[in-house]
N, C-alpha and C positions, 0 to 999 in steps of 0.2 A: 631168560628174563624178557618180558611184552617190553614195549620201546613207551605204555605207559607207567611201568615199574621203574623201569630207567628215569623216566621224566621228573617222578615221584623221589627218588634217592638223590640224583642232579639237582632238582630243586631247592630240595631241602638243605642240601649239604654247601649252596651257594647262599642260602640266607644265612645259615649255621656263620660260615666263614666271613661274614659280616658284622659277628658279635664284637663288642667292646675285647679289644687286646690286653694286654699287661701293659703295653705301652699308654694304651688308653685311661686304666686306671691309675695309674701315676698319675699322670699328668691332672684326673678328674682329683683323685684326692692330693694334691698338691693345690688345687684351687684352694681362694679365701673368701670365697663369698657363693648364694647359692647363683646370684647371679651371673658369675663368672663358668661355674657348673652348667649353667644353662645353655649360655655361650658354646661351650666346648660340644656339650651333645646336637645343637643344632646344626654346628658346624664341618664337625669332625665324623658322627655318627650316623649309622643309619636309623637312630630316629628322630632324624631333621624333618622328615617329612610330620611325623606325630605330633612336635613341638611349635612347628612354624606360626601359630595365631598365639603359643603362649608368650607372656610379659617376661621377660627377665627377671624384672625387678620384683614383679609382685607373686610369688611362685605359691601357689595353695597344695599341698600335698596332695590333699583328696582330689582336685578337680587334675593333678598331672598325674594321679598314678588310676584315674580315670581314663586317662586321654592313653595312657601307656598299654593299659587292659586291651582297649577296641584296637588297639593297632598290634599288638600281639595277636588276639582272638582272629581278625582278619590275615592278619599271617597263616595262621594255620590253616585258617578257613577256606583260602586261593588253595591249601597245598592237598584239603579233601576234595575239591572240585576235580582232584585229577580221578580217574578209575582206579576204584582199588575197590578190593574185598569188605574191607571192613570201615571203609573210608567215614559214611555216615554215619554208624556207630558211636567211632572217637569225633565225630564232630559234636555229636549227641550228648556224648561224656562230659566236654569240654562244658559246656552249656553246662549241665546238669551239676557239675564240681562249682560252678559259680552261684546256679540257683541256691544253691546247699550252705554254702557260703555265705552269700546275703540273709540266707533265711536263721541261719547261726547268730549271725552279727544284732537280726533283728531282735531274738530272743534276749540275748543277751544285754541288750538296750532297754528290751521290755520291762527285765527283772531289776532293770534302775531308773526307770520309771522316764526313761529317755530317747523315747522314740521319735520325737521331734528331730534327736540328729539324723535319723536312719536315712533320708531322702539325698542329704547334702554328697555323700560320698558310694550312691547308687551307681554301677555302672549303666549308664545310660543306652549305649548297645545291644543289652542282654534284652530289653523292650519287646526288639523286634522277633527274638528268638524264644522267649519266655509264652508258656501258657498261665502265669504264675497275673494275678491283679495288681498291678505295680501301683497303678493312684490309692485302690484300694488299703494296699498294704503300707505304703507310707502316709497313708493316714487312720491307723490302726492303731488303738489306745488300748487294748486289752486282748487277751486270748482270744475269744468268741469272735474281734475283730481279724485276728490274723489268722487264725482258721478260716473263715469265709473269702479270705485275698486268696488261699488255698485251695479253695474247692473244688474248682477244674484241674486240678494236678493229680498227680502222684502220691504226692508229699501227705494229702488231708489226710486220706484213709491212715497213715503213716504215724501223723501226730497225734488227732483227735482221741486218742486212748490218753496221753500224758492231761494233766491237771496241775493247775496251782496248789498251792498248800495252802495252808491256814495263816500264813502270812504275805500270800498271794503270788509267791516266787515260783518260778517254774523248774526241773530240773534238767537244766540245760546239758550237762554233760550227757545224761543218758540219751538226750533227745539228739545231740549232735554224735552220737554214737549211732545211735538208729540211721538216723540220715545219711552219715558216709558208708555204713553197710549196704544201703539201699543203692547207692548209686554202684559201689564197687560190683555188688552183685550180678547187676546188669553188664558191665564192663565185663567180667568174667565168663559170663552167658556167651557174649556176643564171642569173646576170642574161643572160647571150645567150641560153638557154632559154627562163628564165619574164616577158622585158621584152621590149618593144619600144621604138622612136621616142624621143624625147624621154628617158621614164624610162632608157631603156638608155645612152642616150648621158650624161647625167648620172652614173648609175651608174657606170660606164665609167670617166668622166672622174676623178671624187672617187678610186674608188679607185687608177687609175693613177698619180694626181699625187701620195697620198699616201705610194705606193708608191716613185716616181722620189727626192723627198724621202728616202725611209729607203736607200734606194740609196747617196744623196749622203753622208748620213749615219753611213753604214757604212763607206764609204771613208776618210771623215776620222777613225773609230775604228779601224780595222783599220790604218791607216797610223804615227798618231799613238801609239798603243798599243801593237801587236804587231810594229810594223816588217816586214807582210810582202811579200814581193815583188808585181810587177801582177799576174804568172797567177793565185796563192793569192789574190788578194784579189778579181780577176776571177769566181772560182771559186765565191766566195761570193757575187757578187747574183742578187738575182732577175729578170731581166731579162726573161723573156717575161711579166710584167704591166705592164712599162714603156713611157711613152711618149717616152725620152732615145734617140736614135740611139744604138747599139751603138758607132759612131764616138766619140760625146763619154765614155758610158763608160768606153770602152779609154783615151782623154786622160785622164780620172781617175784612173784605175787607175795609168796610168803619169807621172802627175804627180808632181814633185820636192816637194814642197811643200805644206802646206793651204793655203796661200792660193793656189795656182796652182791647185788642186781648185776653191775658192770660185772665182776668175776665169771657169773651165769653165762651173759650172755655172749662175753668172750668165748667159753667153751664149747659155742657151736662153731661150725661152718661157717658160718656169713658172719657171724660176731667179729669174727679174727680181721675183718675190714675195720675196726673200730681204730687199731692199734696204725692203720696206712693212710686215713685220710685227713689227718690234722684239724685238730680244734680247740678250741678255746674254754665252749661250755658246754654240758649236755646237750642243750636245745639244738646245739648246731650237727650235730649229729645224723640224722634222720635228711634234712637237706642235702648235707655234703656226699652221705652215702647216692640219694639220689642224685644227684651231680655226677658221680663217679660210673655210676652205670648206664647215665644216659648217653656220656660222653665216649665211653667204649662202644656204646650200640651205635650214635650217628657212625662214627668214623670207621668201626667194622662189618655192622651189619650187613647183610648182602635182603632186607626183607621189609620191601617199605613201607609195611606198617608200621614195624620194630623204628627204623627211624622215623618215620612222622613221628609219633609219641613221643621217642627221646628227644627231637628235636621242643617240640611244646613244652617238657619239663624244661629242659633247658634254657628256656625263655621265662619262663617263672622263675629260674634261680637270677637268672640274667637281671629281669625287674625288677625284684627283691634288693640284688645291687644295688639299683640306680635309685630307689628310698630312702635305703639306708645311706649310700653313700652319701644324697641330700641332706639329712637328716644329720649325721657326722658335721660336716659342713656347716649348716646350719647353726649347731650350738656347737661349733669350734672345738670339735674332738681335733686331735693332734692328728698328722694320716696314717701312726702305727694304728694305733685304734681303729682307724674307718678301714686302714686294710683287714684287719682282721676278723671286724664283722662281713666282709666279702668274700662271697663264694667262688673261685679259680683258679 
């Protein structure tokens, strides 16, 4: 291993070992106020430095899981500066998973006629990294308007096929289906491109199983939810990053039942994770699995790709914590509750 590989796996696995403890969450969800929450993460945590200009008393969700975003993003972003293979790539990703994300959030807003909120909880960071028209697009009142914030991107070519209906709604699932195909694809590109052996096949593996999970996942939303038929729900996964036989798929799809989905997807390989990693509800499923594997890759990995990534998932689950646990807090969930929405 190069002494900048070493640098790469050292690195990372020293910010890792800085995440919030079990000790930590006690004590955060033992708090009674969010204020006192706040207290404890600027004092106790490393992300004192993120918090240091926020108010205690006056704590806006949007504007701290904004402040939390760029200081994760920059985490990762020091740990692509080192050399590596595939380094700019996942910085690329990183980017591109948020572009995709905002551009979801906007649609979504669009179709309730509520785009005014979209600017309030933009991460502000992404400005500098983004080809995307940020003033443009938050101030975008229709389709044709957020198409043209798109134009220099990717993404136009992308959407410019979907349309409103005749009640002016857009069909947002299909179009946030397209969009995380789009980026995954690339992601995929880059690791059969720029990995080989060992790193590729890890690579490989994490994101297909995270993938097959959000598959699972999506079935048991799109059924439970929207009632819709096997083709229309078929239509929606993403299946050429999967590694579920097309066969067990189509069983899901065409399953009477979530729990006849859950029986399916038990009798694969990777399904059999469902019964080891404890949970509460569906949703939490798909997270925790990713949890589980990112946390085996930092700490076993010997391929620092394979750990940079698992580290950034990692910190996604990590901040997701520190929301909800806000949020718990907030409206005075008890702390079995707020443990149990936490992923560790």
């Amino acid at each position: 291993m190069s002494d900048t590989s070493f640098a790469v796996l050292a690195k990372a696995r020293a910010k890792y070992g800085k995440f919030l403890s079990d000790r930590d969450y006690a004590s955060l969800t033992a708090c009674q106020s969010v204020a006192e929450v706040m207290v404890y993460l600027k004092s106790h945590t490393h992300y004192a430095s993120a918090l240091a200009e926020v108010n205690d008393r006056d704590v806006h969700r949007g504007r701290l899981e904004q402040l939390l975003r760029q200081y994760l993003f920059d985490e990762f972003d020091s740990l692509c500066r080192y050399d590596s293979s595939i380094s700019a790539g996942f910085s690329r990703y990183v980017v591109e998973k948020t572009e995709v994300d905002q551009i979801v959030r906007f649609l979504v807003l669009l179709n309730a006629n509520a785009t005014d909120k979209f600017i309030f909880q933009f991460p502000a960071f992404l400005s500098k990294h983004t080809e995307i028209n940020v003033n443009a697009l938050a101030n975008a009142r229709d389709y044709s308007e957020f198409l043209a914030a798109l134009s220099s991107t990717s993404y136009y070519e992308l959407l410019k096929v979907y349309k409103p209906d005749a009640k002016g709604r857009l069909p947002v699932s299909d179009m946030e289906n397209a969009l995380y195909a789009h980026i995954l694809r690339h992601m995929m590109e880059i690791i059969r491109t720029k990995t080989k052996g060992s790193e590729q096949q890890e690579l490989l593996t994490m994101f297909r199983t995270i993938n097959d999970y959000s598959i699972f996942s999506r079935i048991l939303r799109l059924k439970k939810y929207y009632h819709l038929p096997p083709d229309i729900i078929r239509a929606n996964m993403l299946t050429e990053f999967s590694s579920l036989n097309p066969k067990i798929v189509d069983k899901m799809c065409e399953a009477e039942s979530s729990g006849e989905v859950f029986r399916i997807m038990q009798s694969t390989g990777c399904g059999r994770l469902i019964g080891k990693i404890g949970y509460k509800h569906a949703s939490d499923i798909t997270p925790r699995v990713q949890y589980r594997l990112a946390k085996k890759n930092i700490h076993f990995s010997n391929n620092p790709s394979v750990v940079m990534i698992s580290f950034m998932l990692l910190s996604e689950t990590e901040l997701m914590n520190v929301i909800s646990l806000i949020e718990g807090v907030r409206y005075q969930h008890d702390p079995k509750t707020i443990q149990s929405m936490i992923i560790h």
